[in-house]
C-alpha positions as CSV (number, residue, x, y, z in Angstrom):
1,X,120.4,122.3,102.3
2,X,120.2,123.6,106.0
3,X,118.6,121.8,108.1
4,X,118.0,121.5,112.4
5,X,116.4,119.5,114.8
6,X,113.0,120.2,116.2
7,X,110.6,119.5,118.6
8,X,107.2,119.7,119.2
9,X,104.0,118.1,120.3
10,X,101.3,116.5,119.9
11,X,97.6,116.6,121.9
12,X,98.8,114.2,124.4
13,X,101.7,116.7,125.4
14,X,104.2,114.2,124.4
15,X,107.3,116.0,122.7
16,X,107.7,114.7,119.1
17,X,111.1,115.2,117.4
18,X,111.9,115.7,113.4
19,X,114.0,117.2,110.9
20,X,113.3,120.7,109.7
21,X,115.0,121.1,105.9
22,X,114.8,124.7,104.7
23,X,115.8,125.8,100.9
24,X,118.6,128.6,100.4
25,X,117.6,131.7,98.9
26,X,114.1,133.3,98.8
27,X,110.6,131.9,98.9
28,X,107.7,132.4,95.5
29,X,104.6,133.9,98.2
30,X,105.0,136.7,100.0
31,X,103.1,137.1,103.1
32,X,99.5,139.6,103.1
33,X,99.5,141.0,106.2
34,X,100.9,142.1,109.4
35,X,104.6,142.4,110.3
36,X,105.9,139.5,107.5
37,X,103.8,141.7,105.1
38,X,107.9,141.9,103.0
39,X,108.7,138.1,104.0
40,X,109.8,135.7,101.7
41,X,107.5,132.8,102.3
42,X,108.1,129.2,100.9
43,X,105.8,125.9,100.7
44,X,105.9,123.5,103.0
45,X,105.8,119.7,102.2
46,X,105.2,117.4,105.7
47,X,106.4,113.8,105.1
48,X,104.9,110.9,107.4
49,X,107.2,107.7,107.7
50,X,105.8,103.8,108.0
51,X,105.3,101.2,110.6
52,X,108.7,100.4,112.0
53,X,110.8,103.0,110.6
54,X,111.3,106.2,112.0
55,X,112.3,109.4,109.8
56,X,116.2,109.0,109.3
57,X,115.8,105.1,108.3
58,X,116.3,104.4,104.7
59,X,116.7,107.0,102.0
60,X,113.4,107.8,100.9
61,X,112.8,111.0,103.3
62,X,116.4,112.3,102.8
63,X,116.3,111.8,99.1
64,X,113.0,113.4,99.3
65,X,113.8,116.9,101.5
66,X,117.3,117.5,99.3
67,X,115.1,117.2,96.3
68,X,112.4,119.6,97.2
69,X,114.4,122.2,99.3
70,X,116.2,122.2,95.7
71,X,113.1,123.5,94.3
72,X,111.8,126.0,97.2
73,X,110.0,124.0,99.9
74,X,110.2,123.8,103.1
75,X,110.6,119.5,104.1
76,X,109.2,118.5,107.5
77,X,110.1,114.8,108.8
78,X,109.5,113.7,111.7
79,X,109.0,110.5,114.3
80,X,105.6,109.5,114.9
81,X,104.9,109.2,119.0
82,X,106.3,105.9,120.5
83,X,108.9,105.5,118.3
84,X,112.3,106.8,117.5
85,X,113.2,109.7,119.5
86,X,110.0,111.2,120.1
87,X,108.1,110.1,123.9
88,X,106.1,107.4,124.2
89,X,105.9,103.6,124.4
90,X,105.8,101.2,121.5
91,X,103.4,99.0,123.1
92,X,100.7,102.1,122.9
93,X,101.0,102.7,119.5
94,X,97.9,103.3,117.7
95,X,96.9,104.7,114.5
96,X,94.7,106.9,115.9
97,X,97.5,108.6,117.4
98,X,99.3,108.7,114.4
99,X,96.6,110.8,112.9
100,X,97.0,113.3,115.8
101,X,100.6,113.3,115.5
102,X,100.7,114.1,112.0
103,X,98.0,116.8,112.3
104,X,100.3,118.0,114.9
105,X,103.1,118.2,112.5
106,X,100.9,120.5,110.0
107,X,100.3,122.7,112.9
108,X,103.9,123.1,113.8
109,X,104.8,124.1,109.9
110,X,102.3,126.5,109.3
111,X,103.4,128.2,112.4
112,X,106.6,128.7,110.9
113,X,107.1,132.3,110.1
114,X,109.1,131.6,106.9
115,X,106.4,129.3,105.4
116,X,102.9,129.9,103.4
117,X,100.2,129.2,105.5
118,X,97.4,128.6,102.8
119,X,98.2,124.7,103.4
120,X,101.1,122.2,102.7
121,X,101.7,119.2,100.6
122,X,101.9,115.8,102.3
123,X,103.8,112.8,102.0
124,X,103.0,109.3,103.4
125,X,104.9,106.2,103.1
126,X,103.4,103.0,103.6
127,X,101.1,103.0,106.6
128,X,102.5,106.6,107.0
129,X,100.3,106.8,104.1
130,X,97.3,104.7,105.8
131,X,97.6,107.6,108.2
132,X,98.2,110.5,105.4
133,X,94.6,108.9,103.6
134,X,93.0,109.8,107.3
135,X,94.1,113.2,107.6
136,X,93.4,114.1,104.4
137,X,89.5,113.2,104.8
138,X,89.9,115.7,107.8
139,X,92.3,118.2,107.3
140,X,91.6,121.2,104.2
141,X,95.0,122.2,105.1
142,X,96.0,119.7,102.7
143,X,96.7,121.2,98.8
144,X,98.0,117.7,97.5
145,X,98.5,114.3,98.2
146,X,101.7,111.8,97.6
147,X,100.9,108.2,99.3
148,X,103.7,105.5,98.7
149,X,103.5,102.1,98.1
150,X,100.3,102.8,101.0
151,X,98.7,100.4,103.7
152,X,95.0,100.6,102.6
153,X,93.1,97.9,104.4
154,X,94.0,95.3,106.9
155,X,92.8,92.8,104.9
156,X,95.2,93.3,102.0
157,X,98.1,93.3,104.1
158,X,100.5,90.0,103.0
159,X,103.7,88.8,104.3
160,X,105.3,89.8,107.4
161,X,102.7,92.6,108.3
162,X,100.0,90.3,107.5
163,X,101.5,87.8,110.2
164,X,102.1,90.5,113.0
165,X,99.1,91.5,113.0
166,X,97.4,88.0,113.0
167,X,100.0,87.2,116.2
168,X,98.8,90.5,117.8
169,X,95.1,89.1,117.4
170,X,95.7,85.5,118.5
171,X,97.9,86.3,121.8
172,X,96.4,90.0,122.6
173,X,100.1,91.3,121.8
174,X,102.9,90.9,118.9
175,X,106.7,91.7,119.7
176,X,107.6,93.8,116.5
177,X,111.5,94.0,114.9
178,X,112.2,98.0,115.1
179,X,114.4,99.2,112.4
180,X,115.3,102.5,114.6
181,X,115.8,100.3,117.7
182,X,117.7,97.3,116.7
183,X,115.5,95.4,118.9
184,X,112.3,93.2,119.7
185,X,109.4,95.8,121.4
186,X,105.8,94.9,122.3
187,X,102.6,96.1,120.8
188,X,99.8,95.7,122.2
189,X,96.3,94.0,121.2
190,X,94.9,98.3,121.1
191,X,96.9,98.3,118.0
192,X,95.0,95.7,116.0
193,X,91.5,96.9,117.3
194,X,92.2,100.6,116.3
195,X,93.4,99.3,112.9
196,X,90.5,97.6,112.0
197,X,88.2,101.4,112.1
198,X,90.4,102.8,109.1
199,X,89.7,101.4,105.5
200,X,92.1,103.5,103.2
201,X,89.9,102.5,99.9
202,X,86.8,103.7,101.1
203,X,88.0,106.8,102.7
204,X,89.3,107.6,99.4
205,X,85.7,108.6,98.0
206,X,86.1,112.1,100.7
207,X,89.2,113.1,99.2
208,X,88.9,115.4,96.4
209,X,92.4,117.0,96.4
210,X,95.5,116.2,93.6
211,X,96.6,112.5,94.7
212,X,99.1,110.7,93.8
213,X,99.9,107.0,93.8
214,X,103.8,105.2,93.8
215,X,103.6,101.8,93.9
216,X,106.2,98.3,93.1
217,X,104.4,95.7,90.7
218,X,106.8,93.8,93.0
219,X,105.5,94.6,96.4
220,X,104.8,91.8,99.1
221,X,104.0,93.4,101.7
222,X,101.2,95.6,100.7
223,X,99.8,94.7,97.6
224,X,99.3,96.8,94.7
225,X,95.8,96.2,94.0
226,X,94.6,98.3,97.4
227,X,96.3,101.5,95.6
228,X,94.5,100.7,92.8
229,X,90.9,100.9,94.6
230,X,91.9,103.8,96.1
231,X,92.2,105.3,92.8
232,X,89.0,104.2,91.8
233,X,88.1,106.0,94.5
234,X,89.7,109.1,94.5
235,X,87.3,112.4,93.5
236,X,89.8,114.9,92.5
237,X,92.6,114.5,90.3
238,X,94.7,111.3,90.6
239,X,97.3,109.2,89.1
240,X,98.6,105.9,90.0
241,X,102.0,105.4,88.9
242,X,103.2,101.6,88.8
243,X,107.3,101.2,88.9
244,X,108.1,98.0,87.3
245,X,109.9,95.3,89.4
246,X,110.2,97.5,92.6
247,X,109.1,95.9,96.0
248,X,108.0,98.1,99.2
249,X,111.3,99.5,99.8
250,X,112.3,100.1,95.6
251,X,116.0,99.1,96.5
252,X,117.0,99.8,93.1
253,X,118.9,102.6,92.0
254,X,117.1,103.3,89.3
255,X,113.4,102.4,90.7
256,X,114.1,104.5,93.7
257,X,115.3,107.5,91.5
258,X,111.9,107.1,89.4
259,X,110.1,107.6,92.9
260,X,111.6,110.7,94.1
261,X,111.4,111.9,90.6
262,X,107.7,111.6,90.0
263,X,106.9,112.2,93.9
264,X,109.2,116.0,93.3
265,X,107.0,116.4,90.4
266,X,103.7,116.1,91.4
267,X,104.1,118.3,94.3
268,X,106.5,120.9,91.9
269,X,103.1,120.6,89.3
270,X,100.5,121.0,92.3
271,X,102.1,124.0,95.2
């Protein structure tokens, strides 16, 4: 599975850095027009990672781009601004910016001479998938939709999450455990405002694409009812798979296998 650094960016000019994964061997479109009229052009799958993490921690998005370069796509990951190794400071985070960022990402992929540019499948991982729900009410580059174990309303939020974002109200700031950074950052009081605008559930009822649902039975930190309204209110064709005893993070083997598994093959089912 080749794969290389990138770097790109987003509205604000800040450089945003991922992992490009590319499949061996030839792509299933070919190209209409122009000079790539005889390229080989593969589908492109764009994967957007949750609060704290970055796109190398846990296995999820590496598990995820061997298994779909295995079948012919193309697997962006990437870190959102402020985080990781892309620019930016923690403290400014927003998920407003997140949006941009990941619309950013789509822009960079299609751009890609190797890839089909009718639209790409997406990928979004807890409130990577908060942000994926946004995009997709805005974006008809979009063909299908994957959102796991997804952040759909502040108010659902419980545990830790839940109490960050309750500190962030109460003393107009929260200092935040990063997973890439091995450290204590601050986020500001912006955060929690710009949170409050985005309600995954009811943006829901604007997307009409192929959507699918992963979520724990297990999960403590976002709770598996909010997938479940955003089924409800889902317009195109949906599914809501339910993994029994996973949490958020479904450490076991064989949980996490039924993830990837289901996750390969809706986007396999929907290119």
């Amino acid at each position: 599975m080749p794969e290389q650094k990138i770097i790109f960016k987003n509205s604000k000019g800040q450089k945003l850095v991922g992992i490009l994964h590319t499949p061996e061997g030839k792509g299933p479109f070919r190209a209409d027009e122009g000079r790539n009229r005889s390229a080989d052009l593969f589908p492109a799958v764009v994967f957007a990672h949750g609060f704290r993490g970055r796109c190398k921690d846990g296995p999820k998005p590496l598990a995820l781009a061997e298994a779909l370069t295995k079948k012919g796509f193309v697997f962006l990951r990437f870190d959102f601004s402020n985080i990781g190794e892309s620019e930016g400071i923690f403290e400014n985070t927003t998920i407003t910016q997140y949006v941009d960022d990941l619309r950013c990402a789509i822009d960079f992929v299609l751009k890609l001479g190797f890839v089909e540019k009718k639209g790409v499948s997406l990928i979004g991982s807890s409130l990577g998938g908060l942000v994926a729900t946004i995009l997709t009410t805005k974006d008809k580059r979009i063909k299908n939709l994957v959102l796991s174990s997804p952040v759909a309303s502040l108010d659902l939020c419980t545990g830790e999450l839940k109490d960050l974002m309750k500190k962030c109200k109460e003393n107009g700031y929260v200092y935040v455990n990063l997973i890439s950074a091995n450290k204590y950052c601050k986020l500001n009081y912006t955060f929690y405002q710009d949170y409050l605008k985005y309600n995954g559930i009811e943006m829901a009822k604007k997307i009409d694409i192929p959507t699918l649902i992963l979520h724990g039975d297990k999960d403590d930190l976002v709770p598996l009812e909010g997938s479940k309204e955003i089924l409800k209110n889902l317009k195109g064709e949906k599914a809501l798979e339910v993994v029994e005893g996973a949490d958020h993070y479904f450490r076991e083997p064989a949980q996490f296998e039924k993830l990837i598994k289901l996750a390969v093959n809706w986007i396999e089912m929907h290119r």
